[in-house]
BAKOLFI-417240 format. One line per field, with one value per residue (C-alpha): x, y, z; residue number from 1. Coordinates in Angstrom, 1 decimal, padded with zeros to 4 digits. Layout:
east = (X	...)
north = (Y	...)
up = (Z	...)
nr = (NUM	...)
This chain:
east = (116.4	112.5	113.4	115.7	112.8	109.7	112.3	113.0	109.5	108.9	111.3	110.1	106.4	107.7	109.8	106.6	104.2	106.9	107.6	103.6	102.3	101.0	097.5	097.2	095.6	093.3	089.7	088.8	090.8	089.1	089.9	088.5	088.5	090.5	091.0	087.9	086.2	089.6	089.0	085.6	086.1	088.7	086.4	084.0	086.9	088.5	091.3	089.8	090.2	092.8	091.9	093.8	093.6	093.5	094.7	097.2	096.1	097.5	096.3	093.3	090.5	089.2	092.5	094.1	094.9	095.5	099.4	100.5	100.5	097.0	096.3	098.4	096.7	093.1	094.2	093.9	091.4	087.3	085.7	086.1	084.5	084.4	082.1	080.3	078.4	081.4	083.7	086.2	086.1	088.9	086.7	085.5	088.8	088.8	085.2	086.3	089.3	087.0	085.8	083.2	086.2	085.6	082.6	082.4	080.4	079.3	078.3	076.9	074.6	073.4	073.5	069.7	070.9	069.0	071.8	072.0	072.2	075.5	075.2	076.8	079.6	079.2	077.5	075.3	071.5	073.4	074.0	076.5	079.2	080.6	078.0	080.9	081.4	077.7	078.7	075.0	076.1	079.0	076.9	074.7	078.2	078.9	075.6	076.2	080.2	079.2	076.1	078.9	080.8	078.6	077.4	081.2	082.2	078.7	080.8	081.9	078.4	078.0	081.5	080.4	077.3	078.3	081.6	078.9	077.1	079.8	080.9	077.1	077.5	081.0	080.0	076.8	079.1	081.3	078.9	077.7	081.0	081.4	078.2	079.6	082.7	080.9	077.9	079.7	080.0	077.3	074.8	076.4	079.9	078.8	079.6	081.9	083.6	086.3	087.6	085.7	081.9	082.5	081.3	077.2	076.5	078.7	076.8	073.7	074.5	076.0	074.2	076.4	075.9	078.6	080.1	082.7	084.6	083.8	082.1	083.0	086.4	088.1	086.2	087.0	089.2	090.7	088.6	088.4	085.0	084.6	086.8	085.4	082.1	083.0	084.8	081.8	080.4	082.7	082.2	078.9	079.1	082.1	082.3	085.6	087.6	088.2	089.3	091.6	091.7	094.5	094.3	093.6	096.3	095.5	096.2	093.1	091.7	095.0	094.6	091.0	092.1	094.2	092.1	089.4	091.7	089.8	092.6	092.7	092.5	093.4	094.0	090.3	090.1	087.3	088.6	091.5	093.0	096.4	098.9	099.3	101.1	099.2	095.8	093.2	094.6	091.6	087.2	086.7	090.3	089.4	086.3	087.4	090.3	088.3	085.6	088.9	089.8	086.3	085.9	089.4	089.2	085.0	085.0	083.8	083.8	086.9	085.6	087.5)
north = (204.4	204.6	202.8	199.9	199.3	199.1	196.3	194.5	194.2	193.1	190.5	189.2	189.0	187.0	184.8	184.0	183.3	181.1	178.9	178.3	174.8	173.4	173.7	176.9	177.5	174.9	175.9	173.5	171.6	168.5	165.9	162.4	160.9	157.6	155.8	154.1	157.6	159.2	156.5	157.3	161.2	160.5	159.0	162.0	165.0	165.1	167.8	170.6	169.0	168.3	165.2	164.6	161.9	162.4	158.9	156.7	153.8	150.6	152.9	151.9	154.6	154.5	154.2	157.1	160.8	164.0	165.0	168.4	167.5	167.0	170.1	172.2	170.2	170.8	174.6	174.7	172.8	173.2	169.9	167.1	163.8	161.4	158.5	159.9	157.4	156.7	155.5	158.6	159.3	162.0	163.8	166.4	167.3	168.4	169.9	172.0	173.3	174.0	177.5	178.6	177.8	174.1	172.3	169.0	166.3	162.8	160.8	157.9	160.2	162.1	158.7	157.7	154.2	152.5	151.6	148.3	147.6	146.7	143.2	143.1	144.5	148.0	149.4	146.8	148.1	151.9	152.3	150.3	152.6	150.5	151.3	151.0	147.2	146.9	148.6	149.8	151.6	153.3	154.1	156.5	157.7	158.4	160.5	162.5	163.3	164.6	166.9	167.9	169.2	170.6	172.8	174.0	174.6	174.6	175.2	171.3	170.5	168.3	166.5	165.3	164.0	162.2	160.6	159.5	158.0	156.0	154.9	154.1	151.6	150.0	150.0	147.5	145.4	145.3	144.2	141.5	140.5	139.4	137.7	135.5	134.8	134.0	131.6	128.1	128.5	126.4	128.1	125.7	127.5	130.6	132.0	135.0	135.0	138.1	140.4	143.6	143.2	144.9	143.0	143.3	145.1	142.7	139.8	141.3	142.0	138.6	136.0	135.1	135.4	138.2	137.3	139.2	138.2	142.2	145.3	148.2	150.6	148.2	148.9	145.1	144.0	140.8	140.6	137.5	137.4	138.3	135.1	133.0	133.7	132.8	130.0	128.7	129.5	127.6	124.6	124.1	125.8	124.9	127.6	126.1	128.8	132.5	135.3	138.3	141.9	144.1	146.9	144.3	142.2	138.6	137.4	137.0	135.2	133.1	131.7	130.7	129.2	126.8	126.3	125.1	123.9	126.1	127.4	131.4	133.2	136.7	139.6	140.9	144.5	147.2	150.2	150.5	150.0	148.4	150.7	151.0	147.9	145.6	143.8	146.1	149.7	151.0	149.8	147.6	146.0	145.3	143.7	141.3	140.6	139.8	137.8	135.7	134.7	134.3	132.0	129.6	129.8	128.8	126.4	128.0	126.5	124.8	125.7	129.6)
up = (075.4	075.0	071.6	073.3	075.4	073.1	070.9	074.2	074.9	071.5	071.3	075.0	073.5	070.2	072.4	074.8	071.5	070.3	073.6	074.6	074.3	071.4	072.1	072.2	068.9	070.0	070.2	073.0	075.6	077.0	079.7	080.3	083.7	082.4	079.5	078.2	078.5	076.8	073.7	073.1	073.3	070.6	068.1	068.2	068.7	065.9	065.3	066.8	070.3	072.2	074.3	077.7	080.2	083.8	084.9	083.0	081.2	083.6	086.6	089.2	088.8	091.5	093.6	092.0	093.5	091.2	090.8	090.0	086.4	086.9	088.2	085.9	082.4	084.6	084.5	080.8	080.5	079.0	079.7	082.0	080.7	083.7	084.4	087.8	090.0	092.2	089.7	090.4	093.9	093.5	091.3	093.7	094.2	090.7	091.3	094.2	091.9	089.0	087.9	085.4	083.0	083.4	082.2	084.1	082.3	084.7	081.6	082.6	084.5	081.6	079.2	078.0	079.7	082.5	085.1	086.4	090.8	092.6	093.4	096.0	098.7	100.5	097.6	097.0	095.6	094.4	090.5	088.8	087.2	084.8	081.9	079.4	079.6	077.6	073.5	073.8	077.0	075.4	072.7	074.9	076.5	072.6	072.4	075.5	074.3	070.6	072.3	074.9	072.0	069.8	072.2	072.5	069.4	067.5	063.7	064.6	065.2	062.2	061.8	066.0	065.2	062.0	063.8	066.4	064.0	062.3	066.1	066.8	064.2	064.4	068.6	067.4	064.7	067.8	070.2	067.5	067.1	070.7	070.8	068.2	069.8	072.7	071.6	072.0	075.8	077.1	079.0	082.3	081.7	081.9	085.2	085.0	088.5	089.1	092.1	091.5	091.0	087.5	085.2	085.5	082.2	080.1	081.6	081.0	077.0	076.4	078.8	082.0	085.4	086.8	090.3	092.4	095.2	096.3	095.6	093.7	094.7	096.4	099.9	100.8	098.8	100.3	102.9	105.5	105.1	101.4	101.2	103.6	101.6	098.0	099.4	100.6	097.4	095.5	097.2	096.2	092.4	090.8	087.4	084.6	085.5	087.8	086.3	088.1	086.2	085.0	088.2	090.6	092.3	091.0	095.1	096.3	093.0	093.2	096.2	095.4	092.2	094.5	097.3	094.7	092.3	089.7	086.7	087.3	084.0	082.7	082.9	082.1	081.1	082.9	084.5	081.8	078.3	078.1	076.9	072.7	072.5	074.6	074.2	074.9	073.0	072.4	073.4	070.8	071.4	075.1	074.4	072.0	074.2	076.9	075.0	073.9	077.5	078.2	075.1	076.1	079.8	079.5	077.1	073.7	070.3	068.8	065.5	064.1)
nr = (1	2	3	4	5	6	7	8	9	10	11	12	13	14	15	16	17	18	19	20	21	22	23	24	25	26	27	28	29	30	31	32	33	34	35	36	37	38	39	40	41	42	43	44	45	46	47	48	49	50	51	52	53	54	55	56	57	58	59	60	61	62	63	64	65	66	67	68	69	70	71	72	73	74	75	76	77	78	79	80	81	82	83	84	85	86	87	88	89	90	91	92	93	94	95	96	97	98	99	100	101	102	103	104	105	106	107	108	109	110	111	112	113	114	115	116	117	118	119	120	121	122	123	124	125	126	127	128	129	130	131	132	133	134	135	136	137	138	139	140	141	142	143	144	145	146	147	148	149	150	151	152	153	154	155	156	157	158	159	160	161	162	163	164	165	166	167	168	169	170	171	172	173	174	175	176	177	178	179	180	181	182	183	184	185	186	187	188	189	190	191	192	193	194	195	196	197	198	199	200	201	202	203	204	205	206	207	208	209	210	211	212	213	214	215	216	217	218	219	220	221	222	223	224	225	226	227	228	229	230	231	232	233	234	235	236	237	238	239	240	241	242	243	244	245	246	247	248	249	250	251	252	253	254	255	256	257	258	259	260	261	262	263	264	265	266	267	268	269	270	271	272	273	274	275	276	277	278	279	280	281	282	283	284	285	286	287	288	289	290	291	292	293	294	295	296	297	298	299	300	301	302	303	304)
């Protein structure tokens, strides 16, 4: 009987071992707050990570709330990567759940990149979150991933640094790339008017003046007054075109577009990629997507 046992026991173990999820023989588990984040932690990880993401590409960051999912992936999990600076406000969910299992990483805090002001909205005069939307910020996100993971799993040390390296440099080829795209907008044209105050570090890199009908996270989104405001605005400074963004609803930019008889263009990408077969799959695919609305909608170049 003691025999019978033992072999049950044995067979229960085998059939346990078999069944667990795949990354079990996975040295380190990582999650990234959302998807930009998620795409550069996959350029450095390599196949000794396994690289989750903690909201769905097509989702609103800043809207979104953890599901059970969530929570059961954040359970197995080493590192979170998430932005910090507001971006996620459902992050201290994830910080009250944490233990000493889970390293949590705010990387535009730790990036060796001076932060730009919220121009305007509740936040107005606090850090600007959206680092990203400048390559050379999501270069020095870049830095702050590989030294994350060296530290982990030091053996990997050298394959992270050099895959930062090689990112380093496509992420300026990139940026030059853009530039390029962008230089026959005439220096009148280049107003870059959207919902979200989100685009501050991408005007700063490639020479526009960033506007937004509101602040950051939506906290007044639509307003009467936010509005009344740009309307007023518009009446006096009349840009080619507005632009709406893929979270956002494109309402409120809509019925500018008509009440101004501006065109609306879009969608811009910021606070997500597309999904794998849509415009902006990966970093470098957003920003050449967007640089091409900005370049038709603004009145680049003819010339290819």
């Amino acid at each position: 009987m003691l025999k019978r046992v033992t072999w049950m026991c044995t067979l229960l173990f085998v059939a346990l071992i078999s069944t667990a999820p795949s990354y079990a023989n996975t040295t380190l588990r990582v999650m990234a707050s959302f998807s930009v984040i998620e795409d550069l932690v996959n350029r450095i990880a390599g196949d000794a990570v396994s690289v989750n993401v903690i909201v769905p590409r097509g989702e609103d960051v800043h809207l979104w709330e953890l599901t059970p999912p969530n929570v059961l992936a954040l359970e197995e999990t080493h590192i979170v990567f998430y932005n910090g600076l507001g971006l996620e406000p459902w992050i201290r969910h994830v910080e009250a759940m944490s233990d000493d299992q889970i390293t949590l990483i705010e990387v535009a805090q730790k990036a060796d990149y001076a932060p730009l002001m919220v121009s305007t909205g509740q936040y107005k005069g606090e850090p600007d979150p959206h680092m990203w939307m400048d390559p050379a910020g999501a270069a020095a996100y870049i830095d702050v991933i590989a030294e994350t993971l060296a530290e982990h799993m030091p053996d990997q040390a050298e394959a992270f640094y050099a895959r930062a390296e090689e990112a380093r440099r496509a992420l300026s080829d990139l940026s030059q790339a853009v530039k390029e795209r962008l230089e026959g907008i005439p220096k009148t044209n280049r107003t870059l008017l959207t919902s979200e105050a989100s685009f501050g570090y991408f005007a700063d890199a490639f020479d526009f003046e960033a506007l937004g009908l509101w602040g950051l996270n939506n906290e007044t989104q639509g307003s009467a007054k936010a509005m009344a405001k740009m309307s007023e605005h518009l009446g006096k400074n009349r840009p080619p075109a507005l632009f709406y963004e893929s979270t956002t609803p494109s309402i409120h930019m809509d019925a500018l577009s008509r009440e101004t008889s501006l065109p609306l263009a879009g969608p811009l990408y910021v606070d997500t990629l597309s999904g794998a077969d849509g415009p902006a799959a990966t970093y470098s695919a957003m920003l050449h997507h967007n640089a091409e609305i900005l370049h038709s909608a603004l009145g680049g170049a003819t010339a290819e």
